[in-house]
C-alpha positions in Angstrom: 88.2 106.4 97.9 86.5 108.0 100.9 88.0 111.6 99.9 87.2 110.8 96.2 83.5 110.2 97.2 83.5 113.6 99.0 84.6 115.6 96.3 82.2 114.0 93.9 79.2 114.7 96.0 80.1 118.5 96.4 80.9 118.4 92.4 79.3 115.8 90.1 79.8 117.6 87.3 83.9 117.3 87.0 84.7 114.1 85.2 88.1 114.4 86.7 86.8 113.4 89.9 85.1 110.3 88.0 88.8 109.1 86.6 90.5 109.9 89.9 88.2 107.1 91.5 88.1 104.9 88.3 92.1 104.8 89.2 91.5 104.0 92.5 88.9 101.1 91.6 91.3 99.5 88.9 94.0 99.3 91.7 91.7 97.8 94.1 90.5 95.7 91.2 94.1 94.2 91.1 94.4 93.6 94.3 91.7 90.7 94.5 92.2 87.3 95.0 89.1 85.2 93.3 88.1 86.8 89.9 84.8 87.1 90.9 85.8 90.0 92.8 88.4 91.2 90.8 85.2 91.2 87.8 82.6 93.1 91.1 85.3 95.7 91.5 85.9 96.6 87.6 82.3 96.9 87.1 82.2 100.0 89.1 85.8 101.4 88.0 83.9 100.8 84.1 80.9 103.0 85.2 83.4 105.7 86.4 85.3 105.9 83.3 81.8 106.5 81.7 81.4 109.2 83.5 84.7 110.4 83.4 84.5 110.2 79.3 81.1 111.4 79.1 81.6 114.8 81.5 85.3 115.4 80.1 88.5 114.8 81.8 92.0 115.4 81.5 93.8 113.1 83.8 94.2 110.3 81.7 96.1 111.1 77.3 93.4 107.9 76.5 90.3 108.0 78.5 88.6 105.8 75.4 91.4 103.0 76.2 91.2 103.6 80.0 87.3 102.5 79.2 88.3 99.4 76.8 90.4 98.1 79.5 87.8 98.3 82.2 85.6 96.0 79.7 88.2 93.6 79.9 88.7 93.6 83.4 84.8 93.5 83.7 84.9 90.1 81.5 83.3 92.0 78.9 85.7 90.8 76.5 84.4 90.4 73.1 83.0 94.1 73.5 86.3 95.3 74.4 87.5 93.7 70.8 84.9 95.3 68.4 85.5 98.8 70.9 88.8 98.6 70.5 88.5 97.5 66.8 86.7 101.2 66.2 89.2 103.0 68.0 92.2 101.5 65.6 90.1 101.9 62.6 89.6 105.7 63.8 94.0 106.0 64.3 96.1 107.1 61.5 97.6 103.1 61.3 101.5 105.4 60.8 100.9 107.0 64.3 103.3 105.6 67.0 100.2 105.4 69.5 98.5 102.7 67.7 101.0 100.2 69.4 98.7 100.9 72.3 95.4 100.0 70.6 97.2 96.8 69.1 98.1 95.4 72.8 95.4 96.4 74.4 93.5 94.2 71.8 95.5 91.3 72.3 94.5 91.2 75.5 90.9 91.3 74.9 91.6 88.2 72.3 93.2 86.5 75.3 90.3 87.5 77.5 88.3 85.9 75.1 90.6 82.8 74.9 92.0 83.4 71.2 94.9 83.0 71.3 96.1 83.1 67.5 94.9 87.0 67.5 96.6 88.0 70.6 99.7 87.0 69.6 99.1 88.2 66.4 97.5 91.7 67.6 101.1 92.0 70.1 103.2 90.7 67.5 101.6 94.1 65.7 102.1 96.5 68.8 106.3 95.5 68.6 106.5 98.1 66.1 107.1 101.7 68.2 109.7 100.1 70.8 107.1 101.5 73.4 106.1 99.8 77.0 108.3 96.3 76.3 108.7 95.0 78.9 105.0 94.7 79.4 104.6 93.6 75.8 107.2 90.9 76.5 105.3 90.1 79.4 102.5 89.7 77.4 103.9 87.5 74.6 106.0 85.2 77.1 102.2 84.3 78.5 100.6 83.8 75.1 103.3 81.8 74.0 102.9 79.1 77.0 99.1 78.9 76.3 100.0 78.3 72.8 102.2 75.2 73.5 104.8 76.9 72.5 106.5 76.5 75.8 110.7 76.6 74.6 110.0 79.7 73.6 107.7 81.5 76.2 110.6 80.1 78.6 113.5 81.8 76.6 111.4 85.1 76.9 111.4 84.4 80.8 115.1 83.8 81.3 115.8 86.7 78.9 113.4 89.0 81.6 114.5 87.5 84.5 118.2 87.9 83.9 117.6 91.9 82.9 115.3 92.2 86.1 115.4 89.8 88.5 113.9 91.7 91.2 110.1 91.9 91.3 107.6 91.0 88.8 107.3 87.6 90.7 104.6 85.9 88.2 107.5 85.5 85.8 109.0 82.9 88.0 105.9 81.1 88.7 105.5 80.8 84.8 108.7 79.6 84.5 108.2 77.4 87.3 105.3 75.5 85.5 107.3 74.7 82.5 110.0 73.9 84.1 107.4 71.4 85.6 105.8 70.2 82.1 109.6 69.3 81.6 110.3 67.2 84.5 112.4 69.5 86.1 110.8 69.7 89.9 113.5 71.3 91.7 113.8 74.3 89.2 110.5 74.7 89.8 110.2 74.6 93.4 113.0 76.5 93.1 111.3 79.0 91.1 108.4 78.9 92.9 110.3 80.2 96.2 111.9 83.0 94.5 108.9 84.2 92.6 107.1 84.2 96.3 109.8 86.9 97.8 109.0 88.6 94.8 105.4 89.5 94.8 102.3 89.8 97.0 100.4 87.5 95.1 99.8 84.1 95.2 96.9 83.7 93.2 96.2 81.8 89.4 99.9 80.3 88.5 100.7 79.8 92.1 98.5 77.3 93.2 98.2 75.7 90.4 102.2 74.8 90.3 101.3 73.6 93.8 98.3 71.3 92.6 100.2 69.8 89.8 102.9 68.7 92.4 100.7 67.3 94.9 98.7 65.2 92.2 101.9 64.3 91.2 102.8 62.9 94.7 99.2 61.0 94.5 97.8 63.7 96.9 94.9 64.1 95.0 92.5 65.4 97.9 95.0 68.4 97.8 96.0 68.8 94.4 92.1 69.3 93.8 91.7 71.9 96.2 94.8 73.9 94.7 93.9 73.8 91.5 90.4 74.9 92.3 91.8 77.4 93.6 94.1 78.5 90.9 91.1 78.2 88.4 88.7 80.7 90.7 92.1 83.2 91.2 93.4 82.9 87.3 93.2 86.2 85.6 91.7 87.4 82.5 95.4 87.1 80.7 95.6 83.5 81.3 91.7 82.7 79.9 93.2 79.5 77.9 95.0 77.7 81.0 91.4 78.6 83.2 89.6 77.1 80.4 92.1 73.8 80.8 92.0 73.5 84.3 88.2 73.3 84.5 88.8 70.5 82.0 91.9 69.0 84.6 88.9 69.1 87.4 86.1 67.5 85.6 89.0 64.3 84.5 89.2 64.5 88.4 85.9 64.5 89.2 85.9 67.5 90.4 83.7 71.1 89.5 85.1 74.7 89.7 84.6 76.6 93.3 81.3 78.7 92.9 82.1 81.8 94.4 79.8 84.9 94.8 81.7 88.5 95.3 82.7 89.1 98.6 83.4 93.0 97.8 81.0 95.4 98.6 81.8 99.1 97.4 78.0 100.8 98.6 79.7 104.1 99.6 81.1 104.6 96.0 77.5 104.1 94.4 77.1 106.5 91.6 75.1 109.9 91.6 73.0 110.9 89.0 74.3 112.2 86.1 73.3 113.2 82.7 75.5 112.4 79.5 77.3 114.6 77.7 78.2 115.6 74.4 82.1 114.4 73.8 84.9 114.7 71.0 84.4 110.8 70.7 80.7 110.0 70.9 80.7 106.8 73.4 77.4 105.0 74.2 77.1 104.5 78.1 76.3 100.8 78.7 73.5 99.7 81.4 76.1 98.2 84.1 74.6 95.2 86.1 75.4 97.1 89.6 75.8 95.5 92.5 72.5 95.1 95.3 74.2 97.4 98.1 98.2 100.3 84.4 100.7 101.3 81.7 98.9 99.2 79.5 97.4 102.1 77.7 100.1 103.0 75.9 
């Protein structure tokens, strides 16, 4: 970020420069714990792909999806639908890359806790046999918010088996319904091996964790955790945030109120004036701060 923030000093014209750090922001976006910060960081990887879109760029084959994404991740969610919306009414709907468009909108439906047009908008993007495993990914999470638990958990096992290593949220997934169906140890179980398998531990993790302890009648604990859980849920799981805040208020209890911790003051933004693109984009006023994959 530091060398980015160099180059775009000495050239604030070259919209590559703009994606270059938009890539960096989304990563560090990811890499947040409390959604808070996960929202402070997007803001400012949003405002890059602006730029980037509105100067021209040629890193990314979809800067306009790059941008829709960001809106997500930003918790603009119901602008990232009607955006998104445009762009699929602007694709030839026999093009292969309109999978992209349809999963990328499910995701803003999630965002925006519907879950009936996410799964319907995935269900859509199945068609090119493009980017499934995080499509499957997708639907196995969709189906769990939509009760349908049996058969997010068949899509689990069928992942897990295939690729066991890695991608340690499916276990905690699979850990909580194996947890809504009395099954403890697989969960713990699950729980363990989902840890060795990931960095995180935000969102599904301690929220297994709080449904145990309020389970063994530590409900000091189990409040904590799932406060927790509810600040560090991301935008994919909207639905299950939604229901824990509901879980906390039946406990008497309110959601954390966190402020953002992250500060970003040396990749402020320069000047710049918009330009003239192929797709004309209107630049949203960003609420700045005082100081992957999924596009196909």
């Amino acid at each position: 970020l530091a060398d980015i923030d160099k180059a775009i000093e000495i050239r604030t014209d070259d919209g590559d420069y703009y994606m270059l750090r938009q890539n960096l922001l989304a990563q560090m976006s990811g890499l947040q714990f409390y959604r808070v910060d996960v929202e402070r960081v997007a803001e400012y990887s949003l405002e890059n792909a602006i730029a980037a879109i509105n100067l021209g760029s040629t890193l990314e084959e979809h800067p306009d999806r790059i941008y829709v994404i960001d809106l997500i991740f930003s918790n603009r969610c119901q602008e990232a639908v009607d955006e998104t919306q445009t762009l699929i009414d602007q694709t030839d709907p026999t093009a292969s890359s309109i999978g992209g468009l349809y999963h990328i909108q499910s995701q803003a439906y999630i965002c925006l806790g519907d879950i009936d047009n996410a799964l319907q908008m995935l269900d859509k993007s199945l068609f090119n046999n493009t980017n499934m495993e995080w499509k499957y990914g997708l639907k196995a999470r969709y189906l769990y918010q939509a009760g349908r638990i049996d058969d997010a958990l068949e899509l689990l096992n069928q992942s897990i088996e295939q690729q066991p290593g890695y991608t340690g949220w499916r276990y905690y997934l699979r850990a909580l319904i194996y947890l809504e169906k009395g099954e403890r140890e697989k969960a713990e179980q699950d729980l363990m091996v989902g840890a060795g398998n990931t960095w995180g531990r935000a969102g599904l993790f301690p929220y297994v964790e709080g449904k145990m302890a309020l389970a063994d009648g530590n409900r000091e604990e189990g409040i904590l955790l799932l406060q927790e859980a509810e600040a560090s849920m991301d935008y994919l799981f909207t639905p299950l945030q939604k229901r824990i805040q509901g879980e906390l208020r039946e406990l008497g209890a309110e959601p954390l109120q966190i402020t953002p911790s992250v500060m970003l003051d040396a990749t402020a933004m320069p000047t710049i004036q918009a330009r003239p693109t192929a797709r004309a984009l209107e630049t949203p006023t960003l609420a700045r701060p005082d100081s992957t994959n999924m596009a196909s």
